[in-house]
C-alpha positions in Angstrom: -64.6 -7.1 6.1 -67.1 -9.6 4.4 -66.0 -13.0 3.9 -67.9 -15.0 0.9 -69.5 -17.4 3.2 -71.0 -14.5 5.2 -72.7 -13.2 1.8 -73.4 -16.8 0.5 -75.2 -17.0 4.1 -77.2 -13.7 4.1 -78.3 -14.8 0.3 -79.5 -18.4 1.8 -81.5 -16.1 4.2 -83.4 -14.1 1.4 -83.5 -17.0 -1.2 -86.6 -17.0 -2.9 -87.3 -12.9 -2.8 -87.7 -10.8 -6.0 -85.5 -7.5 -4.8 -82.5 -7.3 -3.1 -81.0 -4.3 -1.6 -77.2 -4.3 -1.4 -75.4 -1.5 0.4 -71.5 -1.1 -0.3 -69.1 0.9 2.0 -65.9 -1.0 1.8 -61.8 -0.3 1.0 -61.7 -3.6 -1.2 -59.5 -6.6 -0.5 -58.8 -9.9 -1.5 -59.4 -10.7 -5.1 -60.5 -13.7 -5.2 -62.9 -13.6 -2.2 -64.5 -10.4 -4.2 -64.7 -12.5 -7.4 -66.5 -15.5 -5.2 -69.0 -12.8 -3.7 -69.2 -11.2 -7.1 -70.2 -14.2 -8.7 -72.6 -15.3 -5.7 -74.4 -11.7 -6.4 -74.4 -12.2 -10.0 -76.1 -15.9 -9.6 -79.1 -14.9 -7.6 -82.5 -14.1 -9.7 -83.3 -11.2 -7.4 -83.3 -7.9 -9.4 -80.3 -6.5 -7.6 -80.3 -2.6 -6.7 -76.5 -1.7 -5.3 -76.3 1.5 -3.1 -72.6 2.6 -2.2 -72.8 4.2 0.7 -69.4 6.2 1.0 -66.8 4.2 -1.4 -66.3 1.1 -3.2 -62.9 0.6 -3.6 -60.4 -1.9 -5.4 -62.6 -5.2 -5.3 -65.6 -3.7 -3.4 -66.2 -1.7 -7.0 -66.1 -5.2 -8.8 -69.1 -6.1 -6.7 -71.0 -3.3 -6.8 -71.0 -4.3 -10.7 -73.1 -7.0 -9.7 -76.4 -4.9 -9.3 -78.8 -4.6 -11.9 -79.1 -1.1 -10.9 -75.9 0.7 -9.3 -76.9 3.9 -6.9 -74.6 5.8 -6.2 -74.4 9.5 -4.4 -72.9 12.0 -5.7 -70.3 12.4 -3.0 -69.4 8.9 -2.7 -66.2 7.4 -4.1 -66.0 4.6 -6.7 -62.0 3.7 -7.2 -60.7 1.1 -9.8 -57.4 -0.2 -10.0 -54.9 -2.9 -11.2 -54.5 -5.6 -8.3 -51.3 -5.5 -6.6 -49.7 -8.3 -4.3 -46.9 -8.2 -1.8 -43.8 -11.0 -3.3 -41.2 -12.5 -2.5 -38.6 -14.4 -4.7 -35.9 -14.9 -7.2 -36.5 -13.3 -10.6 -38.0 -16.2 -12.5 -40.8 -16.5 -9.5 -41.1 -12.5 -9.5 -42.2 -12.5 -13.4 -44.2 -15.4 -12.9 -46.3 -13.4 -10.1 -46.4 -10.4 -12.4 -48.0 -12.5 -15.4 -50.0 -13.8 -12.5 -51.2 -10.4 -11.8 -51.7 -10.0 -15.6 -54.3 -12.9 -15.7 -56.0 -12.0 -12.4 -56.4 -8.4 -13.8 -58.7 -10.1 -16.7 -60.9 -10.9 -14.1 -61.9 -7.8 -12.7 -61.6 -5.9 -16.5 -64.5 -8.4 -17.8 -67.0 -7.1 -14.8 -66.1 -3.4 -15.7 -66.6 -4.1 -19.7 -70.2 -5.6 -18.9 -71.2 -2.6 -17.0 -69.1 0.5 -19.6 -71.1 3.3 -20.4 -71.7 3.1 -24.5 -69.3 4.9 -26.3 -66.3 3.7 -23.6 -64.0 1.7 -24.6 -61.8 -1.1 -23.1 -58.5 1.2 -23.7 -60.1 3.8 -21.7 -60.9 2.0 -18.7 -57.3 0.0 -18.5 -55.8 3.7 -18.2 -58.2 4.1 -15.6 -57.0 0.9 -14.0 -53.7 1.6 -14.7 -53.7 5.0 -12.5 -55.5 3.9 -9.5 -58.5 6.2 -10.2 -61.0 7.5 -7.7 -64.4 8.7 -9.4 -67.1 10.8 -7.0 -70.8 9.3 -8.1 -70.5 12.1 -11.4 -67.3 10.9 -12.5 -68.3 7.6 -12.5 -71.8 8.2 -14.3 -69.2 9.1 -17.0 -67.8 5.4 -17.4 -70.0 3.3 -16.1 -74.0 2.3 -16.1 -74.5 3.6 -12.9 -77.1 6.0 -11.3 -76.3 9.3 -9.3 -78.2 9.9 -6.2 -78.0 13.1 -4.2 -75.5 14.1 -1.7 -75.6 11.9 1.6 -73.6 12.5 4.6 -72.7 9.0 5.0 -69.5 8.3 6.4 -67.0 6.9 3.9 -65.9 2.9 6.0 -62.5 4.1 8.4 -59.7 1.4 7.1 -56.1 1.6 7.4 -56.7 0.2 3.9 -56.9 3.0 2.5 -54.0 4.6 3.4 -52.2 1.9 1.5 -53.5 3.5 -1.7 -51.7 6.2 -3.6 -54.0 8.7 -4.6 -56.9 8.0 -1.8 -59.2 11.5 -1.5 -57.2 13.3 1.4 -61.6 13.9 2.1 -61.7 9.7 3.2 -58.1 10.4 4.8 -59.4 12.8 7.0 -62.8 10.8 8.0 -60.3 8.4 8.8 -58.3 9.6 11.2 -61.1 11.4 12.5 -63.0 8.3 13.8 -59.5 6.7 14.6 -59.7 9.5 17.1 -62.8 9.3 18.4 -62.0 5.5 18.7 -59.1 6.7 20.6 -60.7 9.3 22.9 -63.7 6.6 24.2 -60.6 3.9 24.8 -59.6 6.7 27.0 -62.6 7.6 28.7 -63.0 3.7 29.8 -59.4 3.6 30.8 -60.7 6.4 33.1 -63.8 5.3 34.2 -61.9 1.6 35.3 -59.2 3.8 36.9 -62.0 5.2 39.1 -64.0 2.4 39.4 -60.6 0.6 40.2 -59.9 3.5 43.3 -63.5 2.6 44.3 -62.5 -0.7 45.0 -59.9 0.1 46.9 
């Protein structure tokens, strides 16, 4: 839900301190706008300490690469994955947008190779990518230079984004529809309340 010109304005705001404190809960999204924010991150001086809150998924784990130190609960979700686009097109456009996806996908690979636990190699991480892989704060100690923080009951961002994913945690699913529902059941309540307030009135 965070545009590149929001973070580009929050970092005008803080320009000049020492420490920044950058807290993640996000389903991911556009490519290139996570790139532009990546980079934005990655260009400030600050000593950069990245807490994801619930998940980071898609592009929001590109960013979170951006932190000099990456916290991350043990609970909370960290899911990479090769970038996928919706296309229209005859077959010579179609493979064009394919080898597009190819080059984008360079990208996002160079920000996980900076930040690959020693021992990992590129190969692994690219079947990673290539299976749309969702790593709790453990699993993802195992890859990646990241440090694992207890257990927190923070609630994992509600985004009909992730139900676009294959293999999403049927655990975020649930928190999901959850506060979809309690969404739901306070529209209601005001519909209520107006419907009263409306028979006040008359």
């Amino acid at each position: 839900d965070v545009m590149p010109d929001d973070v580009l304005n929050a970092l005008r705001q803080v320009e000049g301190l020492n420490n920044l404190n950058i807290y993640i809960n996000s389903p991911g999204g556009s490519v290139f706008a996570g790139l532009a924010i990546y980079n934005m991150l990655a260009r400030n001086k600050a000593k950069k300490t990245v807490y994801i809150d619930g998940v980071a998924a898609s592009m929001a784990s590109v960013i979170a690469m951006a932190g000099d130190t990456i916290n991350i609960p043990s609970n909370a979700f960290l899911m990479i994955h090769n970038p996928w686009t919706i296309a229209l097109g005859n077959a010579t456009e179609l493979r064009k947008v394919a080898d597009d996806l190819d080059t984008i996908a360079t990208g996002a690979m160079n920000v996980y190779k900076e930040n690959m636990k020693e021992g990992i190699t590129e190969e692994t991480i690219q079947e990673l990518l290539n299976n749309e892989t969702w790593l709790n704060g453990e699993e993802a100690a195992k890859y990646f230079n990241v440090e694992i923080m207890e257990a927190k009951n923070y609630a994992a961002c509600a985004s009909e984004v992730l139900k676009k994913y294959d293999k999403t945690p049927q655990k975020l699913l649930a928190i999901n529809q959850l506060k979809q529902s309690q969404t739901s059941n306070t529209q209601d309540e005001k519909i209520k309340l107006q419907n009263e307030l409306d028979l006040l009135t008359i």
